[in-house]
PASEBA-1860 file (N, C-alpha, C; in nm, 3 decimals):
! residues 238
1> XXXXXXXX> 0.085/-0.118/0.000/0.000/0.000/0.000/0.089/0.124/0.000 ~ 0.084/0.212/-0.127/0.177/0.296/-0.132/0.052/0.470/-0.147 ~ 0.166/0.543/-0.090/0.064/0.681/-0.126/0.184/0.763/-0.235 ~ 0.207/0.789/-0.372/0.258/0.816/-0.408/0.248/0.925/-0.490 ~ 0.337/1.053/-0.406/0.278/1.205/-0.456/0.363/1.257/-0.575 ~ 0.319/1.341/-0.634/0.391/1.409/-0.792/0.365/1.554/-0.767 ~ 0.469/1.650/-0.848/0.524/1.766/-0.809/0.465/1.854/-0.658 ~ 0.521/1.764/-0.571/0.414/1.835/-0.438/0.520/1.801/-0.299
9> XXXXXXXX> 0.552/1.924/-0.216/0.614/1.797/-0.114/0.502/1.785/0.003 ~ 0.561/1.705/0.063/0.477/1.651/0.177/0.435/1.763/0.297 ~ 0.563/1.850/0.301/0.558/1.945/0.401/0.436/2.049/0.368 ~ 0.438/2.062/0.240/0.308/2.168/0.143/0.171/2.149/0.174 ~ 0.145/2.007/0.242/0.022/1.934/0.267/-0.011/1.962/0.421 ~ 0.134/1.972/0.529/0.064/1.981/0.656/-0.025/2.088/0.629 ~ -0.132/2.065/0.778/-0.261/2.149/0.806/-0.357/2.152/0.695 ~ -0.349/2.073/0.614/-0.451/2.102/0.525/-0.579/2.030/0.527
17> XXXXXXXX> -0.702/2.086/0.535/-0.784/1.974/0.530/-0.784/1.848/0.384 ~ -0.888/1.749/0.482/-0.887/1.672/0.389/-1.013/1.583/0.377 ~ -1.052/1.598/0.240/-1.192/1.540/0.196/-1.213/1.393/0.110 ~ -1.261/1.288/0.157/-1.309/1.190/0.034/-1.479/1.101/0.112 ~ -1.437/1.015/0.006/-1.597/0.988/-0.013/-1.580/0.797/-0.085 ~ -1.697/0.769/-0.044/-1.644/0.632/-0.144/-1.816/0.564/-0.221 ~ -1.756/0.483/-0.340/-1.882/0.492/-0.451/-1.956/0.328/-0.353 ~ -2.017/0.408/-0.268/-2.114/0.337/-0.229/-2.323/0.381/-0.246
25> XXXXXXXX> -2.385/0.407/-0.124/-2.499/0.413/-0.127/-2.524/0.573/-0.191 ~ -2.646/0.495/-0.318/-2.646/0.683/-0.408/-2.548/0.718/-0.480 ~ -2.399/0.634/-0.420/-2.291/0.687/-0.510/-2.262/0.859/-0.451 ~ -2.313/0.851/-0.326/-2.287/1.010/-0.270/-2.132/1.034/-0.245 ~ -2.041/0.959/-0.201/-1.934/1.040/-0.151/-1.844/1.045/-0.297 ~ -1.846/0.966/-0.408/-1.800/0.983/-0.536/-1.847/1.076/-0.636 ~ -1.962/1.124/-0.622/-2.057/1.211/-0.714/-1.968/1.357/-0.650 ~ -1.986/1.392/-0.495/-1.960/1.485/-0.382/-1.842/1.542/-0.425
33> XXXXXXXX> -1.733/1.443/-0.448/-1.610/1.442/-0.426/-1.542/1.475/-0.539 ~ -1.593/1.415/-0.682/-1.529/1.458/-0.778/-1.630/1.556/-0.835 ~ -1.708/1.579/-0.790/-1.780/1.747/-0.852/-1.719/1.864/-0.752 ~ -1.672/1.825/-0.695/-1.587/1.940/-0.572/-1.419/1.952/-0.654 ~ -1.393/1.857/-0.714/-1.245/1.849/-0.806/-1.256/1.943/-0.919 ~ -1.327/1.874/-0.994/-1.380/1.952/-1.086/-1.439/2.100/-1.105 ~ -1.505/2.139/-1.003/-1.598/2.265/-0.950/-1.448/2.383/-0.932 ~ -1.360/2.318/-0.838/-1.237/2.401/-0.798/-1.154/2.333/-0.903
41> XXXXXXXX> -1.112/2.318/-0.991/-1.024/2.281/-1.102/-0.910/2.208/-0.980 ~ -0.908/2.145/-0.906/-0.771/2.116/-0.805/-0.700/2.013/-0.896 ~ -0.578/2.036/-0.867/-0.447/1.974/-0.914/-0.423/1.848/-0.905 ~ -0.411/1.721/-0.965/-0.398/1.625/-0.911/-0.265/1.588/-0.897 ~ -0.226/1.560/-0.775/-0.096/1.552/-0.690/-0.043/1.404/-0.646 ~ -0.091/1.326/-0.640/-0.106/1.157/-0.602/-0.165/1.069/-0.640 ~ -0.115/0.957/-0.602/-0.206/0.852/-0.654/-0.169/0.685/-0.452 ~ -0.296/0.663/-0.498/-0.278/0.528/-0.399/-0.288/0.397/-0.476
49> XXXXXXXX> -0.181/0.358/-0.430/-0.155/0.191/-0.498/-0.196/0.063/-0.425 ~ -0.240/-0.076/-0.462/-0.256/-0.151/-0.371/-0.193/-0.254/-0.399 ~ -0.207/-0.358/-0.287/-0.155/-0.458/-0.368/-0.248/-0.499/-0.467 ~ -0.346/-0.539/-0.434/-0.464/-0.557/-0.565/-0.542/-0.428/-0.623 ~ -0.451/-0.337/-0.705/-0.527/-0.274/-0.732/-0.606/-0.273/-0.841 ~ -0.745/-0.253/-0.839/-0.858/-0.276/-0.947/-0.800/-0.235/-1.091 ~ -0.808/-0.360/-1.197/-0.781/-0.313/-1.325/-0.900/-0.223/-1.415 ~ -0.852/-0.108/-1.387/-0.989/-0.033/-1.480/-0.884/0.140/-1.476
57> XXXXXXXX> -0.930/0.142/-1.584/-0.899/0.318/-1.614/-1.006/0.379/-1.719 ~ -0.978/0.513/-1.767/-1.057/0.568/-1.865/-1.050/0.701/-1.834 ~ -1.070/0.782/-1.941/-1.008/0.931/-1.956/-1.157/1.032/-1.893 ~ -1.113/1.102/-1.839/-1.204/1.176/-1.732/-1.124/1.327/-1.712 ~ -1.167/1.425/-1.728/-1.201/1.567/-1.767/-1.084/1.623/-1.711 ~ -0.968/1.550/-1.617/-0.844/1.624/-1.633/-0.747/1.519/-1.668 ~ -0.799/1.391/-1.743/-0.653/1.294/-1.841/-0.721/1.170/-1.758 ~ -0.610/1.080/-1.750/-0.648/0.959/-1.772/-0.642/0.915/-1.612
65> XXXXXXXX> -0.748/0.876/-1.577/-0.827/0.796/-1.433/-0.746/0.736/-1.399 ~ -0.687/0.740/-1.245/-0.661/0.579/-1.167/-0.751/0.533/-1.081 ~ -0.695/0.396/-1.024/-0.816/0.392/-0.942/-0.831/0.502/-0.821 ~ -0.744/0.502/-0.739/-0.765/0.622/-0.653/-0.657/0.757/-0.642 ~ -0.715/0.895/-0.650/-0.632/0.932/-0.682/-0.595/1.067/-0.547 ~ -0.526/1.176/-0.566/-0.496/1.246/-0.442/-0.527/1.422/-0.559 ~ -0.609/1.494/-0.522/-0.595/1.618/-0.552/-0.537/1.709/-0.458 ~ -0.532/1.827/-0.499/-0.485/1.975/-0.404/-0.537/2.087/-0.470
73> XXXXXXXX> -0.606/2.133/-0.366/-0.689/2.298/-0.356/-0.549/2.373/-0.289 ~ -0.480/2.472/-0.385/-0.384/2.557/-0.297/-0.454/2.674/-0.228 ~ -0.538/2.755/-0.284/-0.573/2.840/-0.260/-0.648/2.795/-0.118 ~ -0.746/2.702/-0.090/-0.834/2.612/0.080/-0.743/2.551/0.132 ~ -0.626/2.526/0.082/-0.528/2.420/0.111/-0.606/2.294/0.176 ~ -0.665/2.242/0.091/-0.784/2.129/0.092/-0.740/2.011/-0.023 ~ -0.719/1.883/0.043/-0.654/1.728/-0.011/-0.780/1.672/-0.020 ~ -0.836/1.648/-0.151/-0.947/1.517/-0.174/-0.918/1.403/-0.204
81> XXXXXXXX> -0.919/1.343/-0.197/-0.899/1.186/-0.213/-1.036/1.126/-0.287 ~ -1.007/1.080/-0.460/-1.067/1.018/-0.524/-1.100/0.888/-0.522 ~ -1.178/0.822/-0.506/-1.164/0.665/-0.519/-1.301/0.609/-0.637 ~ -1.222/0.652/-0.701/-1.268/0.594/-0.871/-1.373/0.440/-0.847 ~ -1.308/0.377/-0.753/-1.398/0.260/-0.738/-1.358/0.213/-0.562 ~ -1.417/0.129/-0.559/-1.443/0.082/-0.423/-1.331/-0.015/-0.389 ~ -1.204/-0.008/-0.304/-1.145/-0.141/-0.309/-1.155/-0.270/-0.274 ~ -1.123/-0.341/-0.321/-1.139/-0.483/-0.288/-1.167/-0.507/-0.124
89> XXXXXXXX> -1.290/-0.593/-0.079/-1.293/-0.624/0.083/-1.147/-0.675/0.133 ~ -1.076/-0.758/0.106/-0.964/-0.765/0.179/-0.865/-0.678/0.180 ~ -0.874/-0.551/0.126/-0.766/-0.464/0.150/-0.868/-0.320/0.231 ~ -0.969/-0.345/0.217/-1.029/-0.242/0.323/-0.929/-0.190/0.453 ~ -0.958/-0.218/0.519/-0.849/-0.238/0.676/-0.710/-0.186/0.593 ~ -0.641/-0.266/0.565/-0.517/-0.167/0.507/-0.544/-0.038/0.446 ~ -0.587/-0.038/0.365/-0.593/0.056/0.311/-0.676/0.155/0.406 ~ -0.775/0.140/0.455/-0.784/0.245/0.541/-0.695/0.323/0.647
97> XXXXXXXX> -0.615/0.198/0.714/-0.503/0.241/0.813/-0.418/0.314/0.725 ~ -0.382/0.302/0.661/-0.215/0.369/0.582/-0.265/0.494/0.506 ~ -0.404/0.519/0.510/-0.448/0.657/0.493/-0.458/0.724/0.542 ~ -0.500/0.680/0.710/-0.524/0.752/0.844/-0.409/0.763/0.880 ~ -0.306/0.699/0.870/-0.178/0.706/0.923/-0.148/0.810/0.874 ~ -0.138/0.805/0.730/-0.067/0.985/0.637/-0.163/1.092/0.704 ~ -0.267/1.104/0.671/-0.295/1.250/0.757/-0.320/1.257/0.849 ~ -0.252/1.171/0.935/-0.196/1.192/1.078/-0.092/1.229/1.094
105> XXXXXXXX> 0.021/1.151/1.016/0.134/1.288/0.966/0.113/1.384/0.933 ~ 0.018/1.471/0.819/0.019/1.570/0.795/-0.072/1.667/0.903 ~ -0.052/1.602/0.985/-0.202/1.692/1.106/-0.272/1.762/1.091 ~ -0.397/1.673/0.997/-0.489/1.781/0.867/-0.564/1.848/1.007 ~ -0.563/1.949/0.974/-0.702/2.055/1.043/-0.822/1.989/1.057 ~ -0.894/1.877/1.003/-1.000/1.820/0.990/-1.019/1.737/0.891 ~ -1.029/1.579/0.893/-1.062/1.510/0.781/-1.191/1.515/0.782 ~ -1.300/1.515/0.622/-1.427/1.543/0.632/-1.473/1.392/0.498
113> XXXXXXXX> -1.532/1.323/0.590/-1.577/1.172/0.494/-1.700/1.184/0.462 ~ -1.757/1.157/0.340/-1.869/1.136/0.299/-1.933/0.996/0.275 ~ -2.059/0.990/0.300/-2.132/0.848/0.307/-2.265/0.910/0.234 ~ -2.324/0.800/0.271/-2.499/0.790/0.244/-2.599/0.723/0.335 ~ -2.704/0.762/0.383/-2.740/0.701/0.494/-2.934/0.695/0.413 ~ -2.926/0.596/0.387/-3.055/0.520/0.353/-3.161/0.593/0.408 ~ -3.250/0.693/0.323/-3.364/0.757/0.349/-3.450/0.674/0.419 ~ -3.460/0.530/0.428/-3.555/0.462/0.492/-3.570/0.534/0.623
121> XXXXXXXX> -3.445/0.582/0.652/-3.425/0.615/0.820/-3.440/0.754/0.907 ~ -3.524/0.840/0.739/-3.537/0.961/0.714/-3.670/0.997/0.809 ~ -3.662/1.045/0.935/-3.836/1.052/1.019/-3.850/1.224/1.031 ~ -3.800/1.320/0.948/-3.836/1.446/0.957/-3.744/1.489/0.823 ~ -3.745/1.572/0.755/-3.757/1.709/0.682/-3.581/1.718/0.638 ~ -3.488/1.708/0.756/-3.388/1.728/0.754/-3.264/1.649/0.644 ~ -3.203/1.700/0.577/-3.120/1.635/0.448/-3.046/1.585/0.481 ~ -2.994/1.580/0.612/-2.878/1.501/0.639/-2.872/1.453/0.784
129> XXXXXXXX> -2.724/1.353/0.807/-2.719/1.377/0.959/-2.547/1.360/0.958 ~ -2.464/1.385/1.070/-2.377/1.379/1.089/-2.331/1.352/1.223 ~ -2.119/1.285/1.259/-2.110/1.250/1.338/-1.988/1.335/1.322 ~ -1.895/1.299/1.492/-1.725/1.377/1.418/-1.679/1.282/1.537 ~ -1.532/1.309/1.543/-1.507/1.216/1.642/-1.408/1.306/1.721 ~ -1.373/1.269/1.860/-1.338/1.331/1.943/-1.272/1.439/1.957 ~ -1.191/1.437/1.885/-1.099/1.525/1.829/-1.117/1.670/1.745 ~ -1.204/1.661/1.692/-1.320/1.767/1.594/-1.373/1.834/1.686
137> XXXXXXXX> -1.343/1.987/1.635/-1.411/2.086/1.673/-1.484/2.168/1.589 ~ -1.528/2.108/1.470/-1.689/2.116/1.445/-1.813/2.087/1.460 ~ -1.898/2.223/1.421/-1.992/2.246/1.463/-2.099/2.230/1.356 ~ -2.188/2.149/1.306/-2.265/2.190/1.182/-2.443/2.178/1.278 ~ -2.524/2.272/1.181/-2.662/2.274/1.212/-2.764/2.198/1.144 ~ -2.702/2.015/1.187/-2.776/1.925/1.168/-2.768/1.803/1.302 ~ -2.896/1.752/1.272/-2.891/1.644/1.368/-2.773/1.547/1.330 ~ -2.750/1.529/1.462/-2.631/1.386/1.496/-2.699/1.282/1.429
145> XXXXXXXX> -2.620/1.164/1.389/-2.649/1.024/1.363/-2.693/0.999/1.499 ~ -2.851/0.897/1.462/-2.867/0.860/1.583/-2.772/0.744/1.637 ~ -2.809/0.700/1.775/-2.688/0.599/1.860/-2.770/0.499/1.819 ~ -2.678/0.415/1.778/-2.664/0.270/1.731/-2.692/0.211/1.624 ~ -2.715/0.329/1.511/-2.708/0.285/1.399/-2.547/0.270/1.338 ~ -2.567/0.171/1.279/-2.419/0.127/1.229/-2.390/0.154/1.136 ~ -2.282/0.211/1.112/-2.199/0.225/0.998/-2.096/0.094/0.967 ~ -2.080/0.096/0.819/-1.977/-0.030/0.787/-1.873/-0.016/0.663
153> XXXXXXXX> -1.814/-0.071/0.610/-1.751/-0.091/0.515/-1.657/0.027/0.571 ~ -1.546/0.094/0.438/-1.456/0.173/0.453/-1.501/0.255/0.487 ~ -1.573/0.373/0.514/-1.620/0.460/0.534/-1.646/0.475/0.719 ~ -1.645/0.343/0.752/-1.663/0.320/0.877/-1.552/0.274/0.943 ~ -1.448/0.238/0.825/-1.263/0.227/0.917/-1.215/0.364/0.892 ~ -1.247/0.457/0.812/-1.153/0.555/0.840/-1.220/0.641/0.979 ~ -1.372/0.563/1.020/-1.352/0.696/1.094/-1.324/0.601/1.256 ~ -1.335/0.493/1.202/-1.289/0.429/1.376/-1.121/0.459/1.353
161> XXXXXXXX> -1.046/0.467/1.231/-0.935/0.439/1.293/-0.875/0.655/1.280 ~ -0.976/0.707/1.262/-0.958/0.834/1.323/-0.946/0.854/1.462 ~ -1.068/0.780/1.513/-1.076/0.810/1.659/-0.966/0.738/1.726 ~ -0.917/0.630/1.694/-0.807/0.558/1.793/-0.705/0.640/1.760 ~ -0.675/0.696/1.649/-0.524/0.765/1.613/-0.552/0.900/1.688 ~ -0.631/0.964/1.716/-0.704/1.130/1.745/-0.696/1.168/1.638 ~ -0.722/1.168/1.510/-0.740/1.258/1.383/-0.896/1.319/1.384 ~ -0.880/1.456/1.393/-1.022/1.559/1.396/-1.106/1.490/1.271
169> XXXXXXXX> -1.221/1.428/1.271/-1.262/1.374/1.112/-1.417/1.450/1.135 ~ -1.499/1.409/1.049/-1.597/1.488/1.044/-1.664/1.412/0.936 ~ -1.819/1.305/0.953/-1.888/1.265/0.860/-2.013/1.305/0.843 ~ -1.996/1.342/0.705/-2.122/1.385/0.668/-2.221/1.272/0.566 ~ -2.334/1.244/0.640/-2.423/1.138/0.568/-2.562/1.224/0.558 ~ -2.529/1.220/0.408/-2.708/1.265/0.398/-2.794/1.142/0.357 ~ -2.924/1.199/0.317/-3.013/1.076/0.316/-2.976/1.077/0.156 ~ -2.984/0.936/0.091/-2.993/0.910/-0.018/-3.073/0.782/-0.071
177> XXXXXXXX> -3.092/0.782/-0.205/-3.185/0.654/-0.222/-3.074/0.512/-0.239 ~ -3.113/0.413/-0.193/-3.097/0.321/-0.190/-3.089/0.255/-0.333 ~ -3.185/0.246/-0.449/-3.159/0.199/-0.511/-3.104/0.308/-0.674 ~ -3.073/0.376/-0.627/-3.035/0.479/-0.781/-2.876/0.549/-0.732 ~ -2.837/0.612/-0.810/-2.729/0.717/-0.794/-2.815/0.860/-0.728 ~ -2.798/0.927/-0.674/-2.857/1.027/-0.612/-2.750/1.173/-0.563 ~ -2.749/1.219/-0.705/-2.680/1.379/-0.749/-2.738/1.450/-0.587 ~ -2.857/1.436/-0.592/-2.927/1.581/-0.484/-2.836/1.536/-0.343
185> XXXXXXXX> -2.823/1.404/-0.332/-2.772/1.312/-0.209/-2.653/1.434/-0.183 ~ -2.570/1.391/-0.267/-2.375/1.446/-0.247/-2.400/1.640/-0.260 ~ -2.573/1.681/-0.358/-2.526/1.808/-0.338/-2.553/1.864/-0.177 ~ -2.621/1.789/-0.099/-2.633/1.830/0.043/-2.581/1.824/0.071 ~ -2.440/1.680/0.069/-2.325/1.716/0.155/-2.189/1.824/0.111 ~ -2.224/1.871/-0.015/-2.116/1.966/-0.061/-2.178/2.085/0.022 ~ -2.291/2.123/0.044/-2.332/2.245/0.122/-2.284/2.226/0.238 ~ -2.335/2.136/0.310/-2.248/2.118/0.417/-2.102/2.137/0.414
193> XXXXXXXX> -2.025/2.106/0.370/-1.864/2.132/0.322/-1.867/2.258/0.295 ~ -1.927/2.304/0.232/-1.936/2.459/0.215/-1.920/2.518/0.324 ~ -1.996/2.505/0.438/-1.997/2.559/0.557/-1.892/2.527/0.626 ~ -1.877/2.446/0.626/-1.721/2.398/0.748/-1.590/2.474/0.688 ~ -1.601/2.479/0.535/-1.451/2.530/0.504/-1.490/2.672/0.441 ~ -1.619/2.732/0.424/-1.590/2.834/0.374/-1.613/2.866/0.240 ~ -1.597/2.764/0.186/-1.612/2.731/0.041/-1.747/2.777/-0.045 ~ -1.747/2.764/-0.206/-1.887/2.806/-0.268/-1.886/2.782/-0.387
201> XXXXXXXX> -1.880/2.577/-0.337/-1.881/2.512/-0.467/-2.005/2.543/-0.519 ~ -2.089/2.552/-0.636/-2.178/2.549/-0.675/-2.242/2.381/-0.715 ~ -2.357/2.388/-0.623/-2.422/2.263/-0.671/-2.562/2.249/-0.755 ~ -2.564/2.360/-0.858/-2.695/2.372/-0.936/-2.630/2.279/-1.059 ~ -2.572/2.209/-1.082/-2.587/2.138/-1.146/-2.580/1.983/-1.107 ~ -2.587/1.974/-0.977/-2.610/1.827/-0.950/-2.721/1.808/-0.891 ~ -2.797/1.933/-0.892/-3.010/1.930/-0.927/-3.028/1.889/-1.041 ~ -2.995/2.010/-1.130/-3.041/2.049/-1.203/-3.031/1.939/-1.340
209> XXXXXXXX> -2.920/1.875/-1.346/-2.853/1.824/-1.456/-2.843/1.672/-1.360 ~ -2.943/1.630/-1.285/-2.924/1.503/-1.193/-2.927/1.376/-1.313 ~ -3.076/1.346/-1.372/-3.054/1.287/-1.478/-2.999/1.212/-1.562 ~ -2.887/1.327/-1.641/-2.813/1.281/-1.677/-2.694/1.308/-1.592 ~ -2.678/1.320/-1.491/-2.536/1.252/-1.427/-2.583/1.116/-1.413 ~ -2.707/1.122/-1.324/-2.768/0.974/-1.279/-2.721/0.904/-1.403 ~ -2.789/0.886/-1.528/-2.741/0.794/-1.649/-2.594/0.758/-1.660 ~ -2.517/0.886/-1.673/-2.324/0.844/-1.688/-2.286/0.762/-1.636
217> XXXXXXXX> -2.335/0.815/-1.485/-2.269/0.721/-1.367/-2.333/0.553/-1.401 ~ -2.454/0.529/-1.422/-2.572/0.416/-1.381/-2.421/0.347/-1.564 ~ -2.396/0.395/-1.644/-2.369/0.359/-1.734/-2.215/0.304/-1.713 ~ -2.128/0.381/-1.639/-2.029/0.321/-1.603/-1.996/0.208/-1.497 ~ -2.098/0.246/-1.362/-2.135/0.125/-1.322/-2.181/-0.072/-1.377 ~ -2.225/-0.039/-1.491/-2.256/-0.139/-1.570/-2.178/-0.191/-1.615 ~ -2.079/-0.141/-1.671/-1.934/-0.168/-1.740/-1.848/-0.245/-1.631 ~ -1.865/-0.174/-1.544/-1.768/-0.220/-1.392/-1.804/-0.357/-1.327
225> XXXXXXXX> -1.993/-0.345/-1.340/-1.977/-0.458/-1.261/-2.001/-0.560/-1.344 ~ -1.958/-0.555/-1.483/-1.944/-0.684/-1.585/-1.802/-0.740/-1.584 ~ -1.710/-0.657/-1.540/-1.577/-0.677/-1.550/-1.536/-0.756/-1.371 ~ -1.635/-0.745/-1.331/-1.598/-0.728/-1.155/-1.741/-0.802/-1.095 ~ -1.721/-0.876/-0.983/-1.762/-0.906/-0.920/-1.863/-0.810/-0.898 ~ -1.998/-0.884/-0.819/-2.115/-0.770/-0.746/-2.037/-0.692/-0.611 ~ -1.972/-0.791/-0.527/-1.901/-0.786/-0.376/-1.825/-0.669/-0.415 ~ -1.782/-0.643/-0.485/-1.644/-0.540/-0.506/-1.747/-0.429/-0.514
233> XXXXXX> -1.840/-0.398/-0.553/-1.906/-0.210/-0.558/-2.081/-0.306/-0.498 ~ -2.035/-0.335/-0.377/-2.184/-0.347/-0.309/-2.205/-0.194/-0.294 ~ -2.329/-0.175/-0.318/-2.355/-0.022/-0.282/-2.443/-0.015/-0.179 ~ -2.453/-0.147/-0.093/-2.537/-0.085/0.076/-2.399/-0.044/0.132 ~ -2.335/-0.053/0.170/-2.247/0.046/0.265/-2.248/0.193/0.299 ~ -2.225/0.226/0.406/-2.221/0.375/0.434/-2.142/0.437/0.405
END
């Protein structure tokens, strides 16, 4: 498991926040994450290697895709972390640790993870809910995840192995649908992100133009999971 950066040093990265997301439920923290890349034109600076890493690429609006990749916002001094696809279940756990480990070196100001949390569980009005872990000293004006609903898959090791390391993290789960890609899902949590950093990504086009994102995505998905197992992009996870 390698994190391997290009024209960037490491020292350039302390304090910076840091954002990702993974193509699970709705496809919210992947929709979130690379319309926030894109939105701020950010630089892509890294890449993460695995031992099994997923054979798939394809050319995407700043050159040619890996599976996961590392951007940089200079101006927010803000690190996103792409993950083009979901990694394999047995490298979950690694790969989550040796991520938490790096921006624990870089002593980001706040890591901020995106999920999806199954509208089934939706009992009022509100677009989202969120958690942070000990360490976090944010504040957002939404309800907490309630206690004892579970979170799982990767999304749920980076933030347990936030809390054992003390890394400030910060998850944002809005409600999303269960069985579609869901644009409106990830644009709630970019508002939210908006607020914590300041920021003013614009999300009228992941209303407005849902549709056909919904189709791209629903279309590349198809491709993926002909080449790949169902297990590899289960999309119940949080």
């Amino acid at each position: 498991m390698r994190i391997i950066l290009k024209d960037v040093d490491e020292n350039q990265l302390k304090h910076a926040y840091y954002i990702t997301g993974f193509r699970t439920l709705g496809e919210v923290g992947y929709l979130a994450t690379r319309h926030i890349i894109l939105h701020r034109k950010m630089k892509r600076i890294g890449y993460i290697t695995t031992k099994y890493l997923t054979a798939v690429t394809f050319l995407d609006e700043y050159g040619i895709a890996t599976p996961y990749e590392l951007f940089y916002d200079e101006e927010y001094h803000i690190i996103v972390q792409l993950n083009h696809v979901l990694p394999i279940e047995r490298e979950w756990n690694a790969y989550s640790k040796r991520v938490i480990d790096w921006i624990k070196k870089l002593e980001v100001k706040n890591a901020i993870f995106i999920g999806g949390l199954d509208k089934n569980y939706r009992t009022s009005n509100e677009k989202l809910k969120w958690i942070k872990t000990s360490k976090s000293n944010v504040e957002l004006d939404y309800p907490i995840l309630d206690k004892q609903l579970i979170m799982v898959g990767p999304l749920a090791l980076y933030t347990v192995y936030s809390e054992i390391y003390e890394v400030p993290a910060t998850v944002i789960l809005p409600y999303a649908d269960r069985d579609r890609i869901d644009p409106a899902a990830a644009a709630a949590a970019i508002e939210a992100i908006n607020k914590i950093l300041g920021l003013n990504v614009d999300v009228s086009e992941l209303y407005e133009d849902a549709k056909r994102i919904e189709e791209e995505i629903k279309k590349q998905l198809e491709y993926l999971q002909k080449e790949y197992s169902k297990s590899s992009l289960d999309r119940h996870y949080m």
